[in-house]
Backbone as a chain_set.jsonl record, in Angstrom:
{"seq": "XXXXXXXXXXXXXXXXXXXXXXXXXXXXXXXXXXXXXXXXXXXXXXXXXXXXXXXXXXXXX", "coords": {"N": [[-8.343, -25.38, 14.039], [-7.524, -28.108, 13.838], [-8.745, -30.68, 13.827], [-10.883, -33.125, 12.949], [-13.252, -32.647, 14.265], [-12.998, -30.133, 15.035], [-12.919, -29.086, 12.516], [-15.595, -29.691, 11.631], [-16.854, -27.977, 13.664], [-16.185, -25.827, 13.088], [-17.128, -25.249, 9.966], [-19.789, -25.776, 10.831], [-20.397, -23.28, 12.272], [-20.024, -21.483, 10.296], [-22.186, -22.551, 8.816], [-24.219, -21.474, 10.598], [-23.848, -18.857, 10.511], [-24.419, -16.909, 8.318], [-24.196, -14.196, 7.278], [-21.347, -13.849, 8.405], [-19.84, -15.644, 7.312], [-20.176, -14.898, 4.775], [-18.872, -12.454, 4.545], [-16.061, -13.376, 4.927], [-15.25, -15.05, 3.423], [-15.435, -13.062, 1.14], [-13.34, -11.329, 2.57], [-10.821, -13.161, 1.68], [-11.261, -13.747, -0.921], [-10.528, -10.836, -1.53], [-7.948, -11.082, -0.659], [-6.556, -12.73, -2.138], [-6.74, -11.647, -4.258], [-5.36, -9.344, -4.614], [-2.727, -10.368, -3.455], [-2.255, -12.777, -4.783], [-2.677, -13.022, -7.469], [-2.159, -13.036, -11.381], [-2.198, -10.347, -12.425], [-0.759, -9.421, -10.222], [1.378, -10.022, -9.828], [2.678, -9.405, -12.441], [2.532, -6.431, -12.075], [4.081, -6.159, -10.233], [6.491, -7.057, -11.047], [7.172, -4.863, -12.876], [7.385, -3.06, -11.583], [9.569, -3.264, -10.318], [11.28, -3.307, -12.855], [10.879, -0.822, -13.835], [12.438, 0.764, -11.743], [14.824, -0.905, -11.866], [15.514, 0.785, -14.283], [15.34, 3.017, -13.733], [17.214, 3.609, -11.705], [19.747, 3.262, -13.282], [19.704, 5.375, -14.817], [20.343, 7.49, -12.534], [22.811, 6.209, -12.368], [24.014, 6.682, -14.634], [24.738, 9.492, -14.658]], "CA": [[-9.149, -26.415, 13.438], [-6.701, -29.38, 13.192], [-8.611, -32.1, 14.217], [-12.187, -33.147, 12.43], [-13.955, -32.449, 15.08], [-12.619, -28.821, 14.977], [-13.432, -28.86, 11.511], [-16.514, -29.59, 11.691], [-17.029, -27.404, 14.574], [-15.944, -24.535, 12.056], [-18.004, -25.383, 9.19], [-21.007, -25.484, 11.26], [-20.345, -22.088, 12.383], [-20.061, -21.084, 9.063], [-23.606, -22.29, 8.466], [-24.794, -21.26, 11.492], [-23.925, -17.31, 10.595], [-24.377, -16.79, 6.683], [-22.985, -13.157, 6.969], [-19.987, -13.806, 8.572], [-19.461, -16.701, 6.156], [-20.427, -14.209, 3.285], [-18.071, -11.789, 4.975], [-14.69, -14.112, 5.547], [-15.081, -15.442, 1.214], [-15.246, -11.544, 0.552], [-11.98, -10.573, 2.664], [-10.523, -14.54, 1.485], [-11.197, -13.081, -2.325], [-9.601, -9.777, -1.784], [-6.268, -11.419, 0.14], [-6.024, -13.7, -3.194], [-6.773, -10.912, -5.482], [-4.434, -8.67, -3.745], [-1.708, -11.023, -3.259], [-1.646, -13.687, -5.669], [-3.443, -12.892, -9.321], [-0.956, -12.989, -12.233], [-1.604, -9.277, -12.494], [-0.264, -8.672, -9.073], [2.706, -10.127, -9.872], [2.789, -8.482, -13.544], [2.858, -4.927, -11.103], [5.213, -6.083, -9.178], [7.6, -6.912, -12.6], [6.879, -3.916, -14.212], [7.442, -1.712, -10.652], [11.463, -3.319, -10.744], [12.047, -2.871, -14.071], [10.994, 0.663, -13.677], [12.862, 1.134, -10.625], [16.467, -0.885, -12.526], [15.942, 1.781, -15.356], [15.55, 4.411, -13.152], [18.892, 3.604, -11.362], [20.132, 3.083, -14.612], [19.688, 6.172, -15.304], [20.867, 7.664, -11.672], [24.065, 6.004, -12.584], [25.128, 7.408, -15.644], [24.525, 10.718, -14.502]], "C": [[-8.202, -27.478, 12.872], [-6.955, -30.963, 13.513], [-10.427, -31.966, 13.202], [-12.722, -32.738, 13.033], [-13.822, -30.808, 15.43], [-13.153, -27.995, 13.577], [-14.425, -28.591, 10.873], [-17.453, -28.617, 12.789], [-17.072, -25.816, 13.803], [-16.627, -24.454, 11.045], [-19.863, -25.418, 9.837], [-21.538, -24.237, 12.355], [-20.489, -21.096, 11.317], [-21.642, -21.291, 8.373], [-24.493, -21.794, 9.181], [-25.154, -19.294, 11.248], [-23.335, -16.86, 8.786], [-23.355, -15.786, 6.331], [-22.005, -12.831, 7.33], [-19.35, -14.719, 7.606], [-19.351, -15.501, 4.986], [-18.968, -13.107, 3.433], [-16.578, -12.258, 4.882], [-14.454, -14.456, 4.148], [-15.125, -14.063, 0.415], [-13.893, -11.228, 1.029], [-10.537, -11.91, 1.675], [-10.281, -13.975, -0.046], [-10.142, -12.177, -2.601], [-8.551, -9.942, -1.56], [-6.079, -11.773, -1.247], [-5.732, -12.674, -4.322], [-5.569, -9.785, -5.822], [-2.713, -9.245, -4.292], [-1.139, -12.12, -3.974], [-1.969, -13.586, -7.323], [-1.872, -12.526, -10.128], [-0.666, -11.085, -12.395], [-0.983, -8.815, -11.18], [1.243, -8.871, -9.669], [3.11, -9.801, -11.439], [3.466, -7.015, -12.668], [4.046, -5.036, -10.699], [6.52, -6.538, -10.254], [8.06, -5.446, -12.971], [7.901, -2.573, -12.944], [9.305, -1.872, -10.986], [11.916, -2.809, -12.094], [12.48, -1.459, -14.416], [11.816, 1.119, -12.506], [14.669, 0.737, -11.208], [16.736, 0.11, -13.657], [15.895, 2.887, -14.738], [17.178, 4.649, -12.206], [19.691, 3.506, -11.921], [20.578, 4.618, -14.776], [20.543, 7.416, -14.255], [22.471, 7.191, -11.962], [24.631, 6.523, -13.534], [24.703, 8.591, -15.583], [25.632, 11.134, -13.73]], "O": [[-8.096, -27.707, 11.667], [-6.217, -31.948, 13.531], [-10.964, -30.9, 12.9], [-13.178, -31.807, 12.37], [-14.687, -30.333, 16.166], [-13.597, -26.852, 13.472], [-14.561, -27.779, 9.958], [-18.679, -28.583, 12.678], [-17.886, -24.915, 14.008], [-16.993, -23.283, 10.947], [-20.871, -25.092, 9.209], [-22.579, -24.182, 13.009], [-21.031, -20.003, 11.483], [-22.19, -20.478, 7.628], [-25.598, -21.578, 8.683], [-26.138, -18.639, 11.592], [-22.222, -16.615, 8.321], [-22.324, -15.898, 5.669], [-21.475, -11.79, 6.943], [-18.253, -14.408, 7.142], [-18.284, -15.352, 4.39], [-18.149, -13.013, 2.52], [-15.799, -11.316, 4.738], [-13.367, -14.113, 3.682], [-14.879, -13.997, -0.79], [-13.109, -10.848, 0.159], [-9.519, -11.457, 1.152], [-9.115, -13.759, -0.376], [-9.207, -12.315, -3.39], [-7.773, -9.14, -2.077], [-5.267, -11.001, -1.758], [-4.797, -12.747, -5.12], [-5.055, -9.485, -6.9], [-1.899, -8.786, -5.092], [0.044, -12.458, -3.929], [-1.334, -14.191, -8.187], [-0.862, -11.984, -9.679], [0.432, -10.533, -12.462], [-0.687, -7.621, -11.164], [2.056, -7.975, -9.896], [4.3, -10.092, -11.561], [4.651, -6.682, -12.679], [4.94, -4.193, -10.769], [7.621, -6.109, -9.908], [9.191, -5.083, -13.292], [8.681, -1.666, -13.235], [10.065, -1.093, -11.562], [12.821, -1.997, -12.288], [13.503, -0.967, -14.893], [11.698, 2.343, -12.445], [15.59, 1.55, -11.122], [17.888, 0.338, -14.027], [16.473, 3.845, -15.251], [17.938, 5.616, -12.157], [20.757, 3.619, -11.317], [21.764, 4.939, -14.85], [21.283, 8.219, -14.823], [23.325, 8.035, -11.69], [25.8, 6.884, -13.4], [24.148, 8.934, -16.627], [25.74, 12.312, -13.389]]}, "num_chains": 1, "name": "protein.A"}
Protein backbone atom coordinates (compact mmCIF):
# COMPACT_ATOMS: atom_id res chain seq x y z
CA UNK A 1 0.00 0.00 0.00
CA UNK A 2 2.38 2.80 -1.17
CA UNK A 3 0.46 4.60 -3.44
CA UNK A 4 -3.21 6.25 -2.48
CA UNK A 5 -4.86 4.29 -4.50
CA UNK A 6 -3.45 1.22 -2.60
CA UNK A 7 -4.40 2.91 0.38
CA UNK A 8 -7.49 3.35 -0.21
CA UNK A 9 -7.85 0.02 -1.67
CA UNK A 10 -6.81 -1.22 1.95
CA UNK A 11 -9.00 0.84 3.99
CA UNK A 12 -11.91 -0.19 2.05
CA UNK A 13 -11.14 -3.68 2.75
CA UNK A 14 -10.97 -2.93 6.14
CA UNK A 15 -14.56 -1.72 5.98
CA UNK A 16 -15.60 -4.13 3.81
CA UNK A 17 -14.69 -7.11 6.54
CA UNK A 18 -15.29 -5.68 10.20
CA UNK A 19 -13.82 -8.94 11.76
CA UNK A 20 -10.77 -9.04 10.12
CA UNK A 21 -10.40 -5.32 10.83
CA UNK A 22 -11.43 -6.14 14.52
CA UNK A 23 -8.96 -8.98 14.29
CA UNK A 24 -5.61 -7.11 12.74
CA UNK A 25 -6.20 -3.85 15.87
CA UNK A 26 -6.31 -6.94 18.34
CA UNK A 27 -2.94 -8.69 17.05
CA UNK A 28 -1.62 -4.60 16.19
CA UNK A 29 -2.41 -4.05 20.20
CA UNK A 30 -0.73 -7.14 21.38
CA UNK A 31 2.64 -6.52 18.99
CA UNK A 32 2.71 -2.90 20.79
CA UNK A 33 1.92 -4.24 24.13
CA UNK A 34 4.37 -6.96 23.77
CA UNK A 35 7.07 -5.04 22.26
CA UNK A 36 6.98 -1.54 23.07
CA UNK A 37 5.06 -0.52 26.60
CA UNK A 38 7.42 1.07 29.16
CA UNK A 39 6.84 -2.07 31.18
CA UNK A 40 8.33 -4.21 28.52
CA UNK A 41 11.23 -2.44 28.58
CA UNK A 42 11.20 -2.09 32.59
CA UNK A 43 11.44 -6.38 32.20
CA UNK A 44 13.84 -6.22 30.01
CA UNK A 45 16.07 -3.74 32.66
CA UNK A 46 15.35 -5.60 35.51
CA UNK A 47 16.10 -9.23 33.49
CA UNK A 48 20.08 -7.64 32.89
CA UNK A 49 20.54 -6.39 36.02
CA UNK A 50 19.57 -9.71 37.37
CA UNK A 51 21.57 -11.53 34.99
CA UNK A 52 25.06 -8.71 35.75
CA UNK A 53 24.47 -9.68 39.51
CA UNK A 54 24.22 -13.06 38.86
CA UNK A 55 27.62 -13.11 36.99
CA UNK A 56 28.71 -11.02 39.60
CA UNK A 57 28.30 -13.40 41.70
CA UNK A 58 29.66 -16.43 39.29
CA UNK A 59 32.78 -14.41 39.36
CA UNK A 60 33.75 -14.11 42.74
CA UNK A 61 33.26 -17.58 43.34
Amino acid sequence: CYSIEGAAYAIKQLLQNPEYAKKLGENGREHVRHNFLLTRHLRDYLLLFLSLHHAEDIVSL
